[in-house]
N, C-alpha and C positions, 0 to 999 in steps of 0.2 A: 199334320192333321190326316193323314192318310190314313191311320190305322183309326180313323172315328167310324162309330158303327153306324151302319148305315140303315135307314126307317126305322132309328129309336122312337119310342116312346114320349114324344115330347109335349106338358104342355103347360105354355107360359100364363098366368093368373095376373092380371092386371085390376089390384079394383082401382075404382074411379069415384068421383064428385064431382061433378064441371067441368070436367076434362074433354068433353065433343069436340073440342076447339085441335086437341094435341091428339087424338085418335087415327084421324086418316094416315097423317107423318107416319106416326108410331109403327104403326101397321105394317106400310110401305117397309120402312125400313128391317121391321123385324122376318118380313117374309125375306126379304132378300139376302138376307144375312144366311137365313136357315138352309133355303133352295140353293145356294150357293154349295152349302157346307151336306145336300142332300140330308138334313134332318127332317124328318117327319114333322109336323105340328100342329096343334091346335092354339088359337087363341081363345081364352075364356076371358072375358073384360066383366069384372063384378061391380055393379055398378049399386050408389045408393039413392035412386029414385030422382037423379039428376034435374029432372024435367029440364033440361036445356039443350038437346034435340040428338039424344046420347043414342038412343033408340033407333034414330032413321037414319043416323049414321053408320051406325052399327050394321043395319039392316042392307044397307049398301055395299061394304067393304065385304059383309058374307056372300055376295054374288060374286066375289075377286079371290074369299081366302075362307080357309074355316076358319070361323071367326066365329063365337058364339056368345052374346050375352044374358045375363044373370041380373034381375032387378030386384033389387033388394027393397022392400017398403015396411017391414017392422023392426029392422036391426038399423045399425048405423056404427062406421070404425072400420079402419084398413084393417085391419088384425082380425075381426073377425071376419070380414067380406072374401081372405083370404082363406080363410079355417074354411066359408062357405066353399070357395072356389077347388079345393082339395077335397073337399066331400062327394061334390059334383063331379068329379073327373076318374077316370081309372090309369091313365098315365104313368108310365114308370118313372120316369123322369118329372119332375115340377119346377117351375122357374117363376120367381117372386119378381116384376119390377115396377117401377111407376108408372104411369101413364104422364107426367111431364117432359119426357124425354131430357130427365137428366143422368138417366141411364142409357150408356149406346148398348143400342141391339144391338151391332154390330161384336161386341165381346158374348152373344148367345154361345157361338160355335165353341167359346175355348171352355167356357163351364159344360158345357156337354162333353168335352171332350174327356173334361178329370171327374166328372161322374162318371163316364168308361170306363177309367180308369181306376175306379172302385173307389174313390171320394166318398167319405159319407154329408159332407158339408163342402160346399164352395160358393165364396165370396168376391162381390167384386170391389175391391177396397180403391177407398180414396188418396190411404197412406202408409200403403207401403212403395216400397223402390217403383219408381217408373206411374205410379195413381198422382192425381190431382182432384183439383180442386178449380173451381171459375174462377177466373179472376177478379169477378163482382162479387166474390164472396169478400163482404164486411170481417172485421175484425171481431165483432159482437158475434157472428154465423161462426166463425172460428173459434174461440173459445167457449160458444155453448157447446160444439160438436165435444172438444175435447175435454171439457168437462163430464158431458154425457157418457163418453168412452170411458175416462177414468172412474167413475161410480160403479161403473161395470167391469173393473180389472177384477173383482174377484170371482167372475162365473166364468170367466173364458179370458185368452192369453191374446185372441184376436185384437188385432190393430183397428180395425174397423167392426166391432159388433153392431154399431149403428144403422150399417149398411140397410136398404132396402134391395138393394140388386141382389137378390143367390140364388140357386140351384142346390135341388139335394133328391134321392133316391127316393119312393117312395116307402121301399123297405124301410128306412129308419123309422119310421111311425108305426110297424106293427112291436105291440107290445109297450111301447111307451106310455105316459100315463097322462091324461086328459091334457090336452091343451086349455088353457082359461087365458088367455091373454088380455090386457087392459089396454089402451092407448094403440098405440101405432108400429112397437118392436116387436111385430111377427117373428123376425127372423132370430132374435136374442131368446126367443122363448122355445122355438125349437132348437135351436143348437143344443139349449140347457136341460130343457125335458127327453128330449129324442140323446141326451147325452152322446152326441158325435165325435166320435174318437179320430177320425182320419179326415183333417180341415186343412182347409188353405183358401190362402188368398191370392187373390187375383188383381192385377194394377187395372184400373179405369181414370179415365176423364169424368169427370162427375163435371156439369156444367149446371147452370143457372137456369129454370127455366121463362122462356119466354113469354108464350099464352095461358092467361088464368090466374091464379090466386093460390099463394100456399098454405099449406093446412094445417102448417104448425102453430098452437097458439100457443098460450100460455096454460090452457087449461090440458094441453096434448104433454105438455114438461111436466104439470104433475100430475100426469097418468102412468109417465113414466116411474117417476118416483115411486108411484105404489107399486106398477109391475116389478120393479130394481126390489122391493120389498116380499113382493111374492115369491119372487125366482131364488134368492138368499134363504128365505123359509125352507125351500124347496129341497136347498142343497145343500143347509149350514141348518137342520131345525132347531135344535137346541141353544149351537152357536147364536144365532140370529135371536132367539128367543132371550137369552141371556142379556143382552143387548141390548136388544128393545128394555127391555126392565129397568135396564141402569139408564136408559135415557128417560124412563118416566121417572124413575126414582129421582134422577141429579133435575130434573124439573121439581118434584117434590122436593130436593134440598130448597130451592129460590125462595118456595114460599115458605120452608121451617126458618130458614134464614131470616129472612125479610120479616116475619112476624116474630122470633126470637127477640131479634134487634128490636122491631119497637115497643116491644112489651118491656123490654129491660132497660132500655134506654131513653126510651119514650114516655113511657106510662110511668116508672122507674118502680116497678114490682120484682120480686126476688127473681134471681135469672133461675131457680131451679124449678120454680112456679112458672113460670116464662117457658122454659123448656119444655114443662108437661100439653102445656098448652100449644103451643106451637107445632108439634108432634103430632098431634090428633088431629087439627087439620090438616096437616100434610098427608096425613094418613088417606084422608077420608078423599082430600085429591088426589092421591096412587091410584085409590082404588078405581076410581071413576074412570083414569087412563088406561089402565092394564085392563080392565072390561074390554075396554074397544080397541088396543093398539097392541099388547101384550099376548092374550089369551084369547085368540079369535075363536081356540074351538069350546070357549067356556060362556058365549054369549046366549047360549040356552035355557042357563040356569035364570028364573027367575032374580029380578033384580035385586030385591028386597033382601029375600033369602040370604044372597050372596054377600051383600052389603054385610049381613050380619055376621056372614064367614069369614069373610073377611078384615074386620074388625075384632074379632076373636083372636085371629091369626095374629093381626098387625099387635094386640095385648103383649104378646109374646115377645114380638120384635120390638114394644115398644120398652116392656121389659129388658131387654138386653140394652136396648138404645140407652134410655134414660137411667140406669142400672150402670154400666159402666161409664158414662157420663157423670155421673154423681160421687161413685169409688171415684174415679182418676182424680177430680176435683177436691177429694176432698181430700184423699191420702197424696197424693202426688204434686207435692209444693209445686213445682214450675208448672204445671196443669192448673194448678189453682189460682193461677195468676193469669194463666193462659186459656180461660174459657172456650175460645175458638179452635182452640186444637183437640182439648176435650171433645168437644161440639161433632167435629167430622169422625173422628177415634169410632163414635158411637154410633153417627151413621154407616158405617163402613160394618159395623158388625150387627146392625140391625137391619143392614140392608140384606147380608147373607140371608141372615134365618129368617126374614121378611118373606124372599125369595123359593126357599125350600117350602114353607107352611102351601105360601100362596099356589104354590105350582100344585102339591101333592094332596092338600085340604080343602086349597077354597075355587081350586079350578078344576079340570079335566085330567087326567094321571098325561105325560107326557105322550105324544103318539106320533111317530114321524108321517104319520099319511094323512096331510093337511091338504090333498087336494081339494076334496067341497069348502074346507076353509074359506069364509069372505074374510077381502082385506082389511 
């Protein structure tokens, strides 16, 4: 550590929720660490309207340390309490952690030290060589983490992208393109927007913490889900676009299927009658999905309008569907025998040209700059 600069830049963002209780420690600790290592600092503590006595604590610890708080009363979300906290600061340096002290300040000095070192991303991971994990961490705590990490193997190679502990330059953010973040992965949304080319990880003790209530719910896991959604957009638009289609589409298979079957088998009406029928509502349920999951930047267009473009379109694809469904069945003896193989043959090529119409006729022409994009 001897070659670390000395009166960097530094300043750490902490938001909070009910956290008064773990602030004082916190503090304590983070100055000591710094003063030790002669880093400069500020504390900004972003708080979202706590009312649990976050203020007069705060108000006390800045007579000890630059300490400054930020109350937030029309926003709410780590993610963004953190965008606020970077807004609010001029700092070269920025350092993201929690206020449950299950991050050691004590590891401050060594992420300052490979931002020196011209890092554009540093991480304090839980698992690589020499990181942990508490010991009270459940089994259930353990495979949502790594479930959560593997969703995210394809924006970043990091071992911990989950992390809440990092450090990073404030230069990576000029020029980068809006931040929007959902739920609580501050830090996955920068790595990926601010595209950081020079990362590393860092081993921590990640521990458990003690005072207060954590703030993962279930509704914070599918917040995540849709940011894992946005940030994929972001960086795969087409790929991802693609994607989403065929998962609304093989959703529309369920119910061509499931209505196929019991108009043919049920009702016992002609399966090619059965077929036309079954296709149109599927159709009219695509459509209604790729509105809101598919085509986020097509939700402009009048509803109706669309509805009717997209049935136009889907004519086409239905044509193809039920058109080579009908040849194969009728010329191709072991197809004829085998309706269920007919069946998919036709989805498979009505879903193409489904696909092409819907993108270039009945939605927005493709555009990779989906940042105002809602999810």
């Amino acid at each position: 550590m001897s070659n670390l600069k000395k009166n960097s830049q530094l300043v750490v963002i902490v938001p909070t929720y009910k956290e008064a209780d773990n602030l004082a420690e916190l503090t304590r600790r983070i100055f000591l660490a710094v003063s030790k290592a002669g880093i400069e600092t500020e504390l900004l503590i972003v708080d979202d309207n706590s009312l649990d006595g976050t203020e007069q604590v705060c108000k006390t610890l800045a007579n000890q340390h630059p300490v400054r708080l930020i109350t937030r009363t029309l926003e709410r979300g780590l993610a963004t309490a953190v965008l606020h906290g970077i807004r609010e600061s001029e700092h070269d340096y920025i350092l993201v952690m929690d206020a449950d002290l299950s991050h050691p300040p004590e590891d401050i000095p060594r992420i300052v030290h490979l931002l020196n070192e011209g890092y554009d991303f540093v991480v304090g991971s839980r698992y690589v060589k020499g990181g942990s994990t508490d010991a009270e961490w459940g089994l259930f705590r353990w495979v949502n983490s790594k479930v959560a990490t593997l969703l995210a193997c394809g924006l970043t190679t990091l071992n911990d992208p989950m992390a809440g502990f990092f450090g990073f330059p404030r230069r990576i953010l000029a020029g980068s393109p809006q931040l929007t973040p959902v739920g609580y992965k501050i830090g996955l949304e920068i790595l990926v927007k601010a595209r950081c080319q020079k990362v590393i990880e860092v081993p921590i003790a990640f521990t458990e913490r003690v005072r207060g209530e954590s703030k993962l719910t279930l509704q914070q896991q599918l917040l995540y889900l849709r940011h894992l959604r946005r940030l994929y957009r972001f960086c795969f638009p087409q790929t991802a676009e693609i994607i989403q289609f065929a998962i609304v589409g093989s959703s529309g298979v369920i119910v061509d299927l499931f209505l196929y079957l019991g108009l043919t088998y049920g009702v016992r009406i002609d399966h090619q009658l059965s077929r036309a029928i079954s296709f149109v509502a599927a159709a009219s349920w695509n459509w209604f999905f790729n509105r809101w999951f598919t085509f986020v930047n097509g939700r402009g267009k009048k509803w109706g309008k669309q509805w009717l473009q997209f049935l136009t379109s889907a004519s086409v694809g239905f044509t193809v569907n039920w058109g080579s469904y009908k040849l194969l069945t009728d010329y191709v003896p072991y197809l004829g025998q085998h309706h269920i193989v007919a069946f998919f043959i036709g989805i498979l090529l009505g879903m193409g040209s489904n696909y092409t119409l819907s993108r270039w006729f009945v939605f927005r022409p493709f555009n990779e700059s989906i940042e105002g994009a809602r999810p």
